[in-house]
C-alpha positions, 0 to 999 in steps of 0.5 A: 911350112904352114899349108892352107890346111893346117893354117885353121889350127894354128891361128887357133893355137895362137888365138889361145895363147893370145887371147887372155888379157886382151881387150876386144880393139872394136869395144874400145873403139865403141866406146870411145866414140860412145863417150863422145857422143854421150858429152855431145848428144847433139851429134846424134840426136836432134832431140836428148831427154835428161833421163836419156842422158843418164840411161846412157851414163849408167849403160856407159859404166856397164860397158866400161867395166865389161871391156876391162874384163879380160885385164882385171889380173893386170889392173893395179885395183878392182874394176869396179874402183877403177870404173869410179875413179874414171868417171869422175874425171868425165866432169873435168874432161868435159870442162877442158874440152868446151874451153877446147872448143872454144879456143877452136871457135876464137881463133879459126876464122872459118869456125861459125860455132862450137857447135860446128868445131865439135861435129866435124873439126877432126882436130877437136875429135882427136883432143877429145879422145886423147883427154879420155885415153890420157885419164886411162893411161893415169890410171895404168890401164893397158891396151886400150888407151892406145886402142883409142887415140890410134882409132882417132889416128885412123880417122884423122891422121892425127898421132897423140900418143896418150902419155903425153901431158897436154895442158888447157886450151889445146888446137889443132887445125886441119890436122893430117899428119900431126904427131906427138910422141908420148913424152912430150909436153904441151901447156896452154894455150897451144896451137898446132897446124898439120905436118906438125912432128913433137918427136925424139931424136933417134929411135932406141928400145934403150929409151924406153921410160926417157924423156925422149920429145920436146917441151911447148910451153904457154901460148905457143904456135907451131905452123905447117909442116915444122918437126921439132925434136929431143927431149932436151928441146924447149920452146920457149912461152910465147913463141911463133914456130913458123912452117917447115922448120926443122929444130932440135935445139930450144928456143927461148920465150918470145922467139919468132923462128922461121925458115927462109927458102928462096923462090924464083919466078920466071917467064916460061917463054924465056926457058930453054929446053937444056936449062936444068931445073930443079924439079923433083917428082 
């Protein structure tokens, strides 16, 4: 058994083994919130210069070539290719995230501007480093497009894993506790409310690389709370997923699914005391 004494070594040793091919988790985590900031200067600086803006681009391209480092043997290219294969994806991922932003500001009533929806919604914050990890994840790079959705997890209670494939105009509100499993695919158009689960069935290693979660298509709403799950499950364009429901099977295009529960409203004077009622704690 390991004593106080000896526990120095032997996180060392296991330090040594380890550490070889791993990205530093607080880079990546830098990063991330670094590349939001240089599409959105606003939510750090009242005042942005152009040559600022491209300052931080280049210092950008520096730090991503640097956190890639410790992968260059596992990269499927050169670091300095991939840096430039990512970067110009930045343009379209800016793109689909203003048309986010947008849907953001032209569905919630409570949205006042785009503004707003991309300083403080951590519905949008956690898209935006999705869209950012899901390029990386194209590009087969290990580690770190999952070190970044799962710091926006931390930060928002909000779990898209970055595998999966999620169309234009995405929303989520309020968030907590939203999960999206990595072979779920999401079209356009898509509305999400919190408690939301897009997961499979059952969990086996023997799943692994199968479609194991569902398909949303076009112009989709999935209320509070629903959990919808299988990887054969299809929502079909149109539909209206109402709060709580529980599915495992498809539905087809222009369907309205609901769970009916029934509540009861009573006088507590009429009560007695010996009257079961079923409250849970």
């Amino acid at each position: 058994m390991t004593t106080l004494k000896d526990l120095p070594k032997e996180i060392f040793e296991q330090y040594n083994k380890l550490k070889k091919g791993i990205p530093s988790i607080i880079k990546a985590q830098q990063f991330a919130d670094n590349l939001i900031n240089f599409l959105f200067p606003f939510k750090t600086d009242r005042k942005c210069t152009l040559p600022l803006i491209e300052l931080r681009l280049a210092q950008l391209q520096i730090d991503f070539k640097d956190l890639l480092n410790p992968l260059e043997e596992s990269l499927d290219d050169n670091i300095s290719n991939i840096a430039d294969k990512f970067f110009e994806k930045i343009p379209y991922i800016y793109s689909s995230l203003l048309k986010d932003a947008q849907l953001f500001l032209d569905f919630d009533p409570a949205a006042r501007s785009i503004e707003s929806v991309i300083l403080y919604y951590p519905g949008f914050y956690s898209i935006a480093i999705y869209r950012l990890a899901h390029e990386l994840y194209n590009l087969n790079i290990p580690y770190i497009p999952r070190m970044m959705t799962e710091y926006a997890h931390s930060k928002t209670g909000i779990d898209i894993h970055p595998a999966a494939k999620i169309g234009e105009h995405f929303f989520i509100d309020h968030g907590t506790g939203v999960v999206i499993g990595e072979t779920t695919e999401i079209g356009n158009n898509v509305k999400i409310y919190q408690g939301v689960t897009l997961g499979a069935l059952y969990v086996e290693k023997s799943l692994k690389g199968k479609k194991r979660h569902p398909t949303i298509e076009d112009n989709v709403i999935i209320y509070a709370g629903s959990t919808i799950l299988g990887g054969d499950t299809v929502i079909g364009h149109d539909s209206i997923i109402g709060g709580n429901v529980w599915l495992t099977k498809s539905v087809p295009p222009f369907s309205i699914v609901y769970h009916e529960s029934k509540v009861i409203i009573r006088d507590s004077k009429q009560y007695k005391d010996n009257e079961p009622i079923n409250f849970v704690i």
